[in-house]
py3Dmol code that shows the C-alpha trace and the ligand (Angstrom):
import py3Dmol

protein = """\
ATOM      1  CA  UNK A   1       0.000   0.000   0.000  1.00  0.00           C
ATOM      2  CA  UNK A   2       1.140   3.383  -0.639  1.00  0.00           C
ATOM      3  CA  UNK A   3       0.093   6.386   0.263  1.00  0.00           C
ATOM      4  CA  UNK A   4       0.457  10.648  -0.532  1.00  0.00           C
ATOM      5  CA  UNK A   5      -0.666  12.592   2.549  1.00  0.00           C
ATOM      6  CA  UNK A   6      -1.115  16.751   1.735  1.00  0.00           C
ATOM      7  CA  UNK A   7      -1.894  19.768   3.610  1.00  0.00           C
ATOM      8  CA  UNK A   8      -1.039  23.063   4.128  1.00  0.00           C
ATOM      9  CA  UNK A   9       1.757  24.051   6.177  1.00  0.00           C
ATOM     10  CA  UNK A  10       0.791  23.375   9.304  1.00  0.00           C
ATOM     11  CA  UNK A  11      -1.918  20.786   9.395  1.00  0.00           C
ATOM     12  CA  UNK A  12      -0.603  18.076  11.262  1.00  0.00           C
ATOM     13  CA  UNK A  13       0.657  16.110   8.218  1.00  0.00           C
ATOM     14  CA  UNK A  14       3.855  15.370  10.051  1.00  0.00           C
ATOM     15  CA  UNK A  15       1.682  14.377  13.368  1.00  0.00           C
ATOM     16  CA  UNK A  16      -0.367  12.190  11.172  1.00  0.00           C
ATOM     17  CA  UNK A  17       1.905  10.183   9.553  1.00  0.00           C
ATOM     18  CA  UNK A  18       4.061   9.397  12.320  1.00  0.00           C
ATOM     19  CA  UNK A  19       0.646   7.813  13.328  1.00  0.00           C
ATOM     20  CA  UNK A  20       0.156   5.938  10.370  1.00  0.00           C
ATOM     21  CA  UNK A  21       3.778   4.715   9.643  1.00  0.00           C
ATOM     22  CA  UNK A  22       3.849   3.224  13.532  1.00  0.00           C
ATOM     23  CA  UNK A  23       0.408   1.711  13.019  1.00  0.00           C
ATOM     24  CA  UNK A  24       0.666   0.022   9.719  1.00  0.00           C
ATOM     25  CA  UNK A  25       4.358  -0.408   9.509  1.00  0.00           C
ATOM     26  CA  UNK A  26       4.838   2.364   6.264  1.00  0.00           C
ATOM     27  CA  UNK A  27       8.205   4.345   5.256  1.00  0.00           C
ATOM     28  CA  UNK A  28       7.740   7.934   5.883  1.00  0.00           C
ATOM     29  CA  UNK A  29       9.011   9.838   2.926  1.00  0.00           C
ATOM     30  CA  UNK A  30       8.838  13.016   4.181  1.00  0.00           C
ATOM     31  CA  UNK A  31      11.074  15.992   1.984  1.00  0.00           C
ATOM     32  CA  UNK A  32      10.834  18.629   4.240  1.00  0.00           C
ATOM     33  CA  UNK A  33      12.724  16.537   6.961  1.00  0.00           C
ATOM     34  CA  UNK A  34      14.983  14.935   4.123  1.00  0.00           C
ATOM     35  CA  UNK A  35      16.169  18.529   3.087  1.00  0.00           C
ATOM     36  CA  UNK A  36      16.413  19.724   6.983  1.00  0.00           C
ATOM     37  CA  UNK A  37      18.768  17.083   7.488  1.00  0.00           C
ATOM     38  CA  UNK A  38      20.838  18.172   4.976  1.00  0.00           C
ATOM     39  CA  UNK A  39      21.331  21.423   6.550  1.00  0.00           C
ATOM     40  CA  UNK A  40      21.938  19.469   9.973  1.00  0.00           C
ATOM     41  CA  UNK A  41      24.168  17.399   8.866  1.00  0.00           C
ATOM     42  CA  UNK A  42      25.948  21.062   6.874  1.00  0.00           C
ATOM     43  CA  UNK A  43      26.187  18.788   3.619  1.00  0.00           C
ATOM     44  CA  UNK A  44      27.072  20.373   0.241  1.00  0.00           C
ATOM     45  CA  UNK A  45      23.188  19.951  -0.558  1.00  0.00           C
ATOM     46  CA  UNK A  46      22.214  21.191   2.623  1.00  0.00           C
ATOM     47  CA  UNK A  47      24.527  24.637   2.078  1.00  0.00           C
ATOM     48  CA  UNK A  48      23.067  25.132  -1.202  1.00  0.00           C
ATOM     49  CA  UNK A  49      19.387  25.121  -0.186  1.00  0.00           C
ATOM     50  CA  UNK A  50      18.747  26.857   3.548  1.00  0.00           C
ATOM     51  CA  UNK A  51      18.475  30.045   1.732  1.00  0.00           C
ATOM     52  CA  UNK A  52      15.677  28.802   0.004  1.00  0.00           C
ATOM     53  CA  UNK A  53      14.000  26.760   2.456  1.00  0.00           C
ATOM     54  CA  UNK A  54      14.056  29.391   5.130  1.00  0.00           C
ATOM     55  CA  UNK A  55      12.838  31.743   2.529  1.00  0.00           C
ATOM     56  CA  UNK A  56       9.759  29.596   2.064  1.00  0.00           C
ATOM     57  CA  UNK A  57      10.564  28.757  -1.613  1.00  0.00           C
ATOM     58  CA  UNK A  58      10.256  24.942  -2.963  1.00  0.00           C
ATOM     59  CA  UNK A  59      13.879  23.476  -3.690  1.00  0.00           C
ATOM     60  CA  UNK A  60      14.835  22.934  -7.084  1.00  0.00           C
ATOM     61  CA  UNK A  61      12.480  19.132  -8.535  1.00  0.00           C
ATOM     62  CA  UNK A  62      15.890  18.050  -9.740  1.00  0.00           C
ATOM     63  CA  UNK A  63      17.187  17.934  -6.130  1.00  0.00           C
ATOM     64  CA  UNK A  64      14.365  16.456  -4.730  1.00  0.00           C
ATOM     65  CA  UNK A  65      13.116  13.945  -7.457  1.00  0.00           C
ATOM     66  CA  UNK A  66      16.697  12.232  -7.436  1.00  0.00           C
ATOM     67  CA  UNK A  67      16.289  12.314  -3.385  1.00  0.00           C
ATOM     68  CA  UNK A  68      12.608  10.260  -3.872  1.00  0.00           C
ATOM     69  CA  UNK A  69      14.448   7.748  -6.996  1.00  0.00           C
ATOM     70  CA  UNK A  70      17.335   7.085  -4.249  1.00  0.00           C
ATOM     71  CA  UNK A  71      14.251   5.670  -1.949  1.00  0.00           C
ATOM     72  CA  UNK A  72      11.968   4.341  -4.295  1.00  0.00           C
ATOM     73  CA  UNK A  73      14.145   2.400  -5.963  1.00  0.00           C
ATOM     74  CA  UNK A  74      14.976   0.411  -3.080  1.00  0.00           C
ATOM     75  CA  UNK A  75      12.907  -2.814  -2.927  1.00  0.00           C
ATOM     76  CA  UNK A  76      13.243  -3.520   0.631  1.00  0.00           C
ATOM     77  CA  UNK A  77      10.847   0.108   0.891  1.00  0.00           C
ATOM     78  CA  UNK A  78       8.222  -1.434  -1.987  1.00  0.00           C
ATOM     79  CA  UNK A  79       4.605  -0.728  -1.513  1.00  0.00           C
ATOM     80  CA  UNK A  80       5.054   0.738   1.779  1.00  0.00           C
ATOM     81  CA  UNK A  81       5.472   4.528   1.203  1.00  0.00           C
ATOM     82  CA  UNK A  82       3.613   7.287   2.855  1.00  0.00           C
ATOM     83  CA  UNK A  83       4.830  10.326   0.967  1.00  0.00           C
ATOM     84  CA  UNK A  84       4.863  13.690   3.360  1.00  0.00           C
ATOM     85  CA  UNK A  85       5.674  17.015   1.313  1.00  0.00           C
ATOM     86  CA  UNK A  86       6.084  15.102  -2.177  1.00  0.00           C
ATOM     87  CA  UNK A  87       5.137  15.614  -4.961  1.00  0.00           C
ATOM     88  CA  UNK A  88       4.868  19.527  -4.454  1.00  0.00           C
ATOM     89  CA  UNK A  89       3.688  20.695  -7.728  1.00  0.00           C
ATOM     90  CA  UNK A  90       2.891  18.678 -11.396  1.00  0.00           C
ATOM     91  CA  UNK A  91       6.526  18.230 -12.303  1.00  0.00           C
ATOM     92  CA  UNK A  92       6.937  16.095  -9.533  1.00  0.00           C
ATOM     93  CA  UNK A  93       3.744  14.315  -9.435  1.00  0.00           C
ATOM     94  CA  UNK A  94       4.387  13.012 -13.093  1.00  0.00           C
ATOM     95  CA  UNK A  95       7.988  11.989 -11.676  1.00  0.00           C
ATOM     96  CA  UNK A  96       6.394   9.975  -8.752  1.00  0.00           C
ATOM     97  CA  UNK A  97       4.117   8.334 -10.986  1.00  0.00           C
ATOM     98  CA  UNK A  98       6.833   7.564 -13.500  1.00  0.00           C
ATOM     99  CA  UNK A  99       8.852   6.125 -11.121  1.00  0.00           C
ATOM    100  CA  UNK A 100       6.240   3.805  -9.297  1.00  0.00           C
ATOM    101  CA  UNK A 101       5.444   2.297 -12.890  1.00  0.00           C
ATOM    102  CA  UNK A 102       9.265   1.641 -13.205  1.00  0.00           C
ATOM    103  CA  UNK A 103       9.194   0.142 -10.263  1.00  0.00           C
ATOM    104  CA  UNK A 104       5.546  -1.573 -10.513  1.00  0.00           C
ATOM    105  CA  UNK A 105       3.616   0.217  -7.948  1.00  0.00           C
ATOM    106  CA  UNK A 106       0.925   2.788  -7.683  1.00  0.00           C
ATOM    107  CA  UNK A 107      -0.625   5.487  -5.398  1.00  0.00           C
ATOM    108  CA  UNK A 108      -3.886   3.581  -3.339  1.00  0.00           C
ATOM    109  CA  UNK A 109      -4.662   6.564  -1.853  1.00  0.00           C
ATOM    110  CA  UNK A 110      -4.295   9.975  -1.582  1.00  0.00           C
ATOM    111  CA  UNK A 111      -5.281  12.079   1.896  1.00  0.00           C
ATOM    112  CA  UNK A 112      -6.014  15.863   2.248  1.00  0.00           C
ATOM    113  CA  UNK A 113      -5.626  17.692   5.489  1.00  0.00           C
ATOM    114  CA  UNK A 114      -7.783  20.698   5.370  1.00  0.00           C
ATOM    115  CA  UNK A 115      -6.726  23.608   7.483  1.00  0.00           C
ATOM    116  CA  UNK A 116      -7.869  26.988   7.526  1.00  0.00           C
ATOM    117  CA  UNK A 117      -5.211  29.885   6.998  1.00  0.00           C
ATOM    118  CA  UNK A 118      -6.574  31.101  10.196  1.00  0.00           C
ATOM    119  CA  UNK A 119      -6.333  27.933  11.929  1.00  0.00           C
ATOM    120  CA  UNK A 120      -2.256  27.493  10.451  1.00  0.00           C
ATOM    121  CA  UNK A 121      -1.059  31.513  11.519  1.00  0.00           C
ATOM    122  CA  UNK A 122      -1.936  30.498  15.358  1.00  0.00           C
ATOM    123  CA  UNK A 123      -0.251  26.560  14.872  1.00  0.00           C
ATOM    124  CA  UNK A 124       2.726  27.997  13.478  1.00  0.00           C
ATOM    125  CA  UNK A 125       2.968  30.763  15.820  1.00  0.00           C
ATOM    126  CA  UNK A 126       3.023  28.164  18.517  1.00  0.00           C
ATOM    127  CA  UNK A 127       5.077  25.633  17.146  1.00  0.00           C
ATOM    128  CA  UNK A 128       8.120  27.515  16.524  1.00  0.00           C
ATOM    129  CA  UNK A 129       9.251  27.738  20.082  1.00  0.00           C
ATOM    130  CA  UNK A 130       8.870  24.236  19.726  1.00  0.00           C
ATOM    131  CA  UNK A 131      10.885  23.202  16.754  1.00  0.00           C
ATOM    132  CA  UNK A 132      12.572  25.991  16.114  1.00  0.00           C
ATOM    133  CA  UNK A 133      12.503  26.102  12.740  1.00  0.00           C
ATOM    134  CA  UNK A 134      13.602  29.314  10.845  1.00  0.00           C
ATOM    135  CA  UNK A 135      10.585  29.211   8.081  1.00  0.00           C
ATOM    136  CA  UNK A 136       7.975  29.152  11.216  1.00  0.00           C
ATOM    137  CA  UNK A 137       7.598  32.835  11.426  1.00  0.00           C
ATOM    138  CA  UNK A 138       4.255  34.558  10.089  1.00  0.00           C
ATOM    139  CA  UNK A 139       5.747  36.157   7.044  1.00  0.00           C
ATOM    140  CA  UNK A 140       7.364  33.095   5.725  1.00  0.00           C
ATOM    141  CA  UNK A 141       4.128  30.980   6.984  1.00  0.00           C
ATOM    142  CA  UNK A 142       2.144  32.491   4.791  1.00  0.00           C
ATOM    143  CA  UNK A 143       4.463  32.368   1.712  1.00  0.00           C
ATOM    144  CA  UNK A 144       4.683  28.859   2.115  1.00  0.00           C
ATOM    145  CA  UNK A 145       0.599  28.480   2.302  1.00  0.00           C
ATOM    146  CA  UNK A 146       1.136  30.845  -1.158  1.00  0.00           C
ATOM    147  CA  UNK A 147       2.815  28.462  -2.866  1.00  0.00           C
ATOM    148  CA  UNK A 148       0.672  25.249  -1.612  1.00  0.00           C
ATOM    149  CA  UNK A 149      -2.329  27.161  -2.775  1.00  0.00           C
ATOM    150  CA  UNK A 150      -0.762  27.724  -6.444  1.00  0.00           C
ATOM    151  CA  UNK A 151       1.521  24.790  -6.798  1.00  0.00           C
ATOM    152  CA  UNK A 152      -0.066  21.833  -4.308  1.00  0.00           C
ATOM    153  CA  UNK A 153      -3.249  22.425  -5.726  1.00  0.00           C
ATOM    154  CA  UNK A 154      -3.387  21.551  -8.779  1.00  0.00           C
ATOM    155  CA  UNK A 155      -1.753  18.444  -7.822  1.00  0.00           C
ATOM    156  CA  UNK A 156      -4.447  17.981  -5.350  1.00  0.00           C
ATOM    157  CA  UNK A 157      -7.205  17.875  -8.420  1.00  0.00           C
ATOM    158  CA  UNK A 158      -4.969  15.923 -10.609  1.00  0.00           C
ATOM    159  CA  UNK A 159      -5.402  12.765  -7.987  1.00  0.00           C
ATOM    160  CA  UNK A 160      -9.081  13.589  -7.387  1.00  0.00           C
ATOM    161  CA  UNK A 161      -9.493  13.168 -10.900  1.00  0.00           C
ATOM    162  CA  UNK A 162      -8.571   9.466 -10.620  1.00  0.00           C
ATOM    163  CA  UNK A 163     -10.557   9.357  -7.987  1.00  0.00           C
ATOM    164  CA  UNK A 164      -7.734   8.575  -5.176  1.00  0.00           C
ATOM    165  CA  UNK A 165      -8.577  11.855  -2.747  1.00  0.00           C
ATOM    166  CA  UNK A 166     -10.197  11.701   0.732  1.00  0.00           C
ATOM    167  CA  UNK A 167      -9.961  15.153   2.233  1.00  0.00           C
ATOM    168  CA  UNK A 168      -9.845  15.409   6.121  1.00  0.00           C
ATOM    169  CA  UNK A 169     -11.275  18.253   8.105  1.00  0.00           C
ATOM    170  CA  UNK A 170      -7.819  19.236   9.985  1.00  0.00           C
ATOM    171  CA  UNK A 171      -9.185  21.215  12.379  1.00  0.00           C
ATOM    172  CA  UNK A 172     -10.780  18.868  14.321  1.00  0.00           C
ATOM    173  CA  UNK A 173      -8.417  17.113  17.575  1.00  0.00           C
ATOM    174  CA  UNK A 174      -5.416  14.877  16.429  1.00  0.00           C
ATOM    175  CA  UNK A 175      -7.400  11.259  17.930  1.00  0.00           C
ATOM    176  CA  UNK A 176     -10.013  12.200  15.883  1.00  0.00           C
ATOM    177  CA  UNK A 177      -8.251  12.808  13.068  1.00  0.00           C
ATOM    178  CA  UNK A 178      -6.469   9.541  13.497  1.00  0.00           C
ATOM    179  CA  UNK A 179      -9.689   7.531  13.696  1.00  0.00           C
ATOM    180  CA  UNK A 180     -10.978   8.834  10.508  1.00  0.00           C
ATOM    181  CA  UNK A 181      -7.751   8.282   8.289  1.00  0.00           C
ATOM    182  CA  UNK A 182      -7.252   4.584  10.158  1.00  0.00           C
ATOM    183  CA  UNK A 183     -11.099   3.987   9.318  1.00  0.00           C
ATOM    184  CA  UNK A 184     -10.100   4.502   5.606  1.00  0.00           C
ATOM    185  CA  UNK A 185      -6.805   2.758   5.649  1.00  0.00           C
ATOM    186  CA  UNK A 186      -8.592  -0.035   6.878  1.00  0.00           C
ATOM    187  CA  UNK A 187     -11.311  -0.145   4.366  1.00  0.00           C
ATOM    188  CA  UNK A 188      -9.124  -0.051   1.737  1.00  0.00           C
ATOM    189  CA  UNK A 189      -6.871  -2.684   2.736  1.00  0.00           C
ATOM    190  CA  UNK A 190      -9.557  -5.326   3.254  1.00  0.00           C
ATOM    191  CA  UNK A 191      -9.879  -4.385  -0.399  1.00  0.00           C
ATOM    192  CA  UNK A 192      -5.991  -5.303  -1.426  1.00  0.00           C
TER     193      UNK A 192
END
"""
ligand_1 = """\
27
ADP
P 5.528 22.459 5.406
O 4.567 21.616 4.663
O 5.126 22.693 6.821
O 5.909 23.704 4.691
P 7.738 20.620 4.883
O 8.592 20.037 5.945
O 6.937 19.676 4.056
O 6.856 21.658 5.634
O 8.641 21.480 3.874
C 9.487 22.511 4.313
C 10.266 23.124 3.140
O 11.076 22.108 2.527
C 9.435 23.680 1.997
O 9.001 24.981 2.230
C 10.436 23.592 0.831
O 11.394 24.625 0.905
C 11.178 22.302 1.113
N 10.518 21.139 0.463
C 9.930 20.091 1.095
N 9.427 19.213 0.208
C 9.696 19.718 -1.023
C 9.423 19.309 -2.344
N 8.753 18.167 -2.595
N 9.854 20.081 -3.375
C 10.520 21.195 -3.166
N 10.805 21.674 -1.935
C 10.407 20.948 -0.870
"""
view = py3Dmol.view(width=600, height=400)
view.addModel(protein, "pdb")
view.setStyle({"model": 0}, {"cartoon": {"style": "trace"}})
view.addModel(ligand_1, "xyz")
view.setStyle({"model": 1}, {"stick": {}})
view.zoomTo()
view.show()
């Protein structure tokens, strides 16, 4: 089974999966924590791109879709991918789904955490003396939710086309949350 979790900045995606990968055993493939290690770990990559990311601005596909082929072509990870921040925009959704015919697999399902703007200014707010991380201020919030809106988007409609998308009302309290997306993970494995 593999699955594409999206959401604004801010919705819990990274909460949720960490639920889903412990209770059905998945990979998280998350980009966002990928690329943050790279600036960690001060790597080459990670010097080149913590302008960007603390700017707000998506890293260059080439970077990232060669990150995703380095895991996706592994077939100890087959069939058990929950993708967190990828694909970002269409360039990298038709990579993805290049890649998992290559490697003869497919998307099962696709989940939308829906957040107001609202609802992500006051997480954010909160969670950066948390995690600390320098794109978690207002300004570059909000630039980030920008480029979701025009770039995630249409990604978004592409998979509701094939009829993959459940969207998730976000706001609601993390159990709940959890209940509903294990209710349809459940459902559809019983049909696998
Ligand atoms: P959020 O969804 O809260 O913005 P992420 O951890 O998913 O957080 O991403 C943080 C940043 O990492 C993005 O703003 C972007 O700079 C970079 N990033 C993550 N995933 C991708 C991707 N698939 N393509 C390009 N840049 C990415």
């Amino acid at each position: 089974m593999n699955i594409i979790i999206f959401g604004p900045p801010g919705a819990g995606k990274g909460t949720q999966s960490d639920f889903i990968v412990k209770k059905y055993n998945l990979l998280q493939v998350s980009t966002g924590k990928i690329l943050r290690d790279e600036i960690k770990n001060k790597t080459n990559l990670g010097q080149k791109i913590s302008s960007l990311m603390s700017a707000g601005s998506l890293v260059e596909d080439k970077i990232v879709n060669k990150l995703i082929e380095e895991i996706v072509s592994n077939r100890n990870n087959e069939n058990r991918f929950i993708f967190d921040g990828y694909p970002r925009n269409l360039d990298q959704a038709s990579n993805l789904d290049n890649l998992l015919k290559k490697y003869e697999q497919k998307i099962n399902i696709v989940l939308k955490l829906s957040v107001s703007l609202n609802t992500i200014k006051t997480r954010i707010s909160e969670r950066r003396y948390v995690e600390k991380r320098p794109d978690d201020n207002e300004e570059v919030a909000i630039r980030r939710y920008e480029t979701y809106e025009k770039s995630t988007e249409p990604v978004i409609e592409y998979y509701k086309k094939l009829n993959l998308l459940k969207v998730i009302n976000g706001e609601r309290p993390i159990d709940q949350i959890n209940k509903e997306i294990s209710g349809i993970i459940d459902t559809l494995q019983a049909w696998l």
